[in-house]
VOVO-844686 format. One record per residue: residue in three letters; x, y, z of N, C-alpha, C, O in turn. Coordinates in steps of 0.1 Angstrom, whole numbers, plus 5000, padded with zeros to 4 digits. Each point is the difference from the previous one (the first is absolute). Layout:
REM VOVO-844686
AlaXYZXYZXYZXYZ...
END
This chain:
REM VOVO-844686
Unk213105791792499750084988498550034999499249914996Unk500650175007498350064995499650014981500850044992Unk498349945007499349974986498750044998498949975006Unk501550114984498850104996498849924998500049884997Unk498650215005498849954997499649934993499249915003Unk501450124982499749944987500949885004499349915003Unk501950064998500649864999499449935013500449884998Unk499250125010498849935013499349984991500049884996Unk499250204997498749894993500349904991499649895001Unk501150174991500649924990500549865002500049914991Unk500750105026500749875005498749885003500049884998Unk499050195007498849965007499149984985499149925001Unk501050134990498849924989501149944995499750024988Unk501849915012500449914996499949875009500049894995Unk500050145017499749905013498849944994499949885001Unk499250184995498249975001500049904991499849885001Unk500450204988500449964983500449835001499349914996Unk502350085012500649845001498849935007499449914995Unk500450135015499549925012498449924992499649885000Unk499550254992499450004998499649834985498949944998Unk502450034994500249894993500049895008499349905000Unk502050165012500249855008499249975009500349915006Unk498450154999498849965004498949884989499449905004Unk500850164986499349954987500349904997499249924996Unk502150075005500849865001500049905007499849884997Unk500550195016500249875011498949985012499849915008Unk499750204991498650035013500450085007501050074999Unk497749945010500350155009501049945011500350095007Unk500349784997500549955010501249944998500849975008Unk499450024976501049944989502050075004501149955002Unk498350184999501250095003500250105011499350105003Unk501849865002500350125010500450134998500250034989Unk499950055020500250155001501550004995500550094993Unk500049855010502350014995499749954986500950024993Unk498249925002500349964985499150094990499950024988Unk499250025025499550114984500650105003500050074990Unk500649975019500950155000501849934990500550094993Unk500149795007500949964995499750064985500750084995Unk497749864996499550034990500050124997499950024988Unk500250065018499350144998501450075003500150125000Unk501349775002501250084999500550095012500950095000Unk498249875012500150075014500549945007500649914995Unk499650115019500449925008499049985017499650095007Unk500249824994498949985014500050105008498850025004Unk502050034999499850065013499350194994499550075009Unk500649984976499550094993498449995000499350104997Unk500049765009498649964992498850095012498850004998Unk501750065012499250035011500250184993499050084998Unk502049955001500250134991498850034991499650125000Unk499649794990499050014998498749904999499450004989Unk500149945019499049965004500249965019501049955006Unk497950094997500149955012499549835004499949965011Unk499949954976500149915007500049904987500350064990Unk499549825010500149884991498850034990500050014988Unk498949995024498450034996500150124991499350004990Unk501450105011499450144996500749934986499350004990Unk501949965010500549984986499349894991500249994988Unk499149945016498849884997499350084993500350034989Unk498950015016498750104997500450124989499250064993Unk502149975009499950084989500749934988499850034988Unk500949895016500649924987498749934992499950024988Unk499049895020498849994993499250074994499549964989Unk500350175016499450114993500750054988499350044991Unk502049975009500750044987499149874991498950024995Unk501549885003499749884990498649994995499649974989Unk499550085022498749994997499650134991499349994990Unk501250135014500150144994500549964986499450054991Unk501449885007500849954984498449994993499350064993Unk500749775015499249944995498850094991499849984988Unk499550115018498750084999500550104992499250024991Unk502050075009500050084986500649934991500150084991Unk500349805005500349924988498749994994499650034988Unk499449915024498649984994499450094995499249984991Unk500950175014499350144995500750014984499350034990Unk501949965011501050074988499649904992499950034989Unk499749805014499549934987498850074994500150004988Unk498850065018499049985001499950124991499149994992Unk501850145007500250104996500550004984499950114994Unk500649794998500549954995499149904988500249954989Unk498450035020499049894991499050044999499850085009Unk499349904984499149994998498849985012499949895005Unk499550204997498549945013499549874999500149955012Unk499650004982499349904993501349895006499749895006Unk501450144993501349915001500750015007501149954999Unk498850155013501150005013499549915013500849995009Unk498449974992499949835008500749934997501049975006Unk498749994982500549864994501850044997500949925001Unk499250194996501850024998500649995016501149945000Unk498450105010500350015008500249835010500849985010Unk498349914984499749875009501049984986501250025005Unk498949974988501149964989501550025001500949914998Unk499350215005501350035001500649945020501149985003Unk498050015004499849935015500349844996501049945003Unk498450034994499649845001500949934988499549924992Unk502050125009501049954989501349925008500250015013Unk500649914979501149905006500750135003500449995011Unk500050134985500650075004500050035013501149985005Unk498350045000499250085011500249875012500350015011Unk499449884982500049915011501149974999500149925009Unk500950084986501449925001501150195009501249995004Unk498150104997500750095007499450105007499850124997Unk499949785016499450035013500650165005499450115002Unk501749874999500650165003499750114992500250115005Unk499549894986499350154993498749984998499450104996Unk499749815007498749954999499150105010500350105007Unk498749854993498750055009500049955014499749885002Unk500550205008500449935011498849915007500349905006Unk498850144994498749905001499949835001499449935008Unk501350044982500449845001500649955008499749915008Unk501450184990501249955010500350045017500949975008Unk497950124990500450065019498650015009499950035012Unk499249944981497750055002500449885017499950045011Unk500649824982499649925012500950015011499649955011Unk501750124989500550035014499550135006500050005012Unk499750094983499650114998498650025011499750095009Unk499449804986499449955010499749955013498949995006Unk502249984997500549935013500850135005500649965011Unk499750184986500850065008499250125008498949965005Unk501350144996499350105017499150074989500150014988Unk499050045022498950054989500650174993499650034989Unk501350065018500850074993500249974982499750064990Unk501349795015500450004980498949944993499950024988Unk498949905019498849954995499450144994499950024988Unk499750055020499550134997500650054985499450014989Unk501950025014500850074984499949964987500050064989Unk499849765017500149934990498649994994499850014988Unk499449985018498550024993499650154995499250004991Unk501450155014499850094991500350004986499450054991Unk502049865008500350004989499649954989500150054988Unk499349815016499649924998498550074993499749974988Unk499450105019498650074996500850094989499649994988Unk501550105013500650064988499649924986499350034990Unk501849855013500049884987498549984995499850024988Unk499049965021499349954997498750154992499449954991Unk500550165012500050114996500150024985499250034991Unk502649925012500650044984499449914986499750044989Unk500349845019499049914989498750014997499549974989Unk499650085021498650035003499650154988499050054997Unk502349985000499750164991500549904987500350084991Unk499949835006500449934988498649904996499949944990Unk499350065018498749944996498950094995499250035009Unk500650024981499350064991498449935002499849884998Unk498750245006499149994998499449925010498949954998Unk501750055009499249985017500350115009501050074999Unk498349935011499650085014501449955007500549895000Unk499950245007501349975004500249905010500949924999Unk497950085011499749895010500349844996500649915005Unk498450124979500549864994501449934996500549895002Unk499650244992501550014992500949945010500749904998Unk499350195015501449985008499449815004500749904999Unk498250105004499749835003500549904990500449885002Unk499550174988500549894986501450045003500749895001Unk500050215001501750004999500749915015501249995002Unk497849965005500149955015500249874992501149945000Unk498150044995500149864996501249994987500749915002Unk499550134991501250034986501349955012500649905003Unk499450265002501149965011500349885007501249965000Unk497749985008500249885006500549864993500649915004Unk498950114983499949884990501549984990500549894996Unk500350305003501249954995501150025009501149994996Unk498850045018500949975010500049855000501049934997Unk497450015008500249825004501149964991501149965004Unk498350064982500549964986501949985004500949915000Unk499050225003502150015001500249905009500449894996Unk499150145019500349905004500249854998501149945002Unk497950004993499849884994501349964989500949905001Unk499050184991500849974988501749985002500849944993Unk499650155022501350055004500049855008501049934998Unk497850015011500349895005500449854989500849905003Unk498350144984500549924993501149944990500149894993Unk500650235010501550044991500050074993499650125001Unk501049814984499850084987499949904982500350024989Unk498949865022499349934988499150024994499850125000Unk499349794993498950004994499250005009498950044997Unk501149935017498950015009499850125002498850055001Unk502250034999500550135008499050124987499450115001Unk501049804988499650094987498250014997499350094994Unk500249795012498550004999499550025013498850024999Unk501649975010500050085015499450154997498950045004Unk502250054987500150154998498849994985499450114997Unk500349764996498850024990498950065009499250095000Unk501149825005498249985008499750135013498950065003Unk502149955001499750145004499750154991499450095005Unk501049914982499950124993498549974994499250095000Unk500549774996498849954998498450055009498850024998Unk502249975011498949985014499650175002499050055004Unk502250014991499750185001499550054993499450115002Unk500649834984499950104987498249964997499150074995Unk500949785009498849954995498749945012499349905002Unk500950235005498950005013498649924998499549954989Unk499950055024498549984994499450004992499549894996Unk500150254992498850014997499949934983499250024991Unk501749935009499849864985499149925009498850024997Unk501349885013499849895004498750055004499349905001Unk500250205002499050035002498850064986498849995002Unk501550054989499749994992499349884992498849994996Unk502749915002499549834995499049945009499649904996Unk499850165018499249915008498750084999499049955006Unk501150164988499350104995499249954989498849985002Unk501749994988499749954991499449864997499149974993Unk501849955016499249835002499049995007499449905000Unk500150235010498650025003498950044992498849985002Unk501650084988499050064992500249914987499150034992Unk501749885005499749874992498549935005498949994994Unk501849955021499149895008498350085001499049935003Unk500750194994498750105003499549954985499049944997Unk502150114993499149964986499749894997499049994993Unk502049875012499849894995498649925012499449904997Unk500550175012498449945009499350054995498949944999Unk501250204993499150074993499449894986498949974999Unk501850014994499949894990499349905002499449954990Unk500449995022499949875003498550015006499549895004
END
């Protein structure tokens, strides 16, 4: 039976769609090609019909997740206040929610360190996408030079991925819960306090030799 254009895609962004959770879930190595085509309500020997390989379905199933990821972050961002689309954004990221369900989550946590270890092809994809993400936060830092900006969102980014990780390693206790403190802490309340207070106990220690 031949099948029209529109139902090919359709079958193929439902393939991406499944595969794309149970990556998030289980790793990039977690599941085979018959069980995400099973998910997706196909049958194995259909999966070469559209993608030519394991890899090609990898790479785009990661890219769908990460593409999530980054217009959730735009549409929060669209929604708040300037002043307040960082902090909504490491807020609404850095929750038990989020860490207790890896499959609709940010694929970053759950797939960066195999991702790494594979051919420089999906390395390549995966880091455009990746500068995407990092972009998208870098236009949510208000009143720096974009250079800087995207540099501070390098660091935001790195600090609430560790964060998931950590906290996903620690379950969903109280460790797990000040785990995800200390990371939103660590985002919201950068350098320039602590520099400030050392700011200031300098120019105490100037007046008080001054006195003396």
């Amino acid at each position: 039976m031949r099948y029209s254009k529109e139902h090919k895609l359709e079958t193929r962004a439902r393939i991406v769609k499944k595969a794309s959770m149970r990556l998030r879930e289980r790793g990039a190595h977690g599941i085979g090609v018959a069980d995400l085509m099973k998910d997706a309500g196909l049958t194995h020997g259909g999966f070469y019909a559209h993608f030519d390989s394991r890899e090609a379905l990898v790479i785009e199933a990661f890219s769908h997740a990460m593409d999530r990821s980054t217009e959730h972050w735009r549409k929060l961002a669209e929604q708040t206040p300037p002043e307040k689309r960082l902090a909504t954004i490491v807020e609404s990221y850095l929750t038990p929610v989020h860490r207790d369900d890896p499959g609709r989550g940010c694929a970053i946590p759950t797939l960066a360190a195999e991702i790494a270890r594979e051919n420089p092809r999906t390395r390549k994809a995966f880091a455009a996408k990746l500068e995407q993400m990092i972009d998208a936060i870098a236009a949510q830092i208000p009143d720096l030079p974009r250079k800087a900006a995207r540099k501070q969102a390098m660091a935001v980014i790195a600090t609430m991925m560790g964060t998931m990780v950590l906290a996903r390693v620690a379950g969903s206790g109280g460790f797990s819960e000040e785990i995800l403190g200390a990371g939103r802490e660590a985002v919201l309340n950068r350098a320039p306090a602590p520099k400030r207070a050392a700011k200031k106990s300098a120019t105490r220690k100037v007046a008080a030799s001054a006195r003396h």
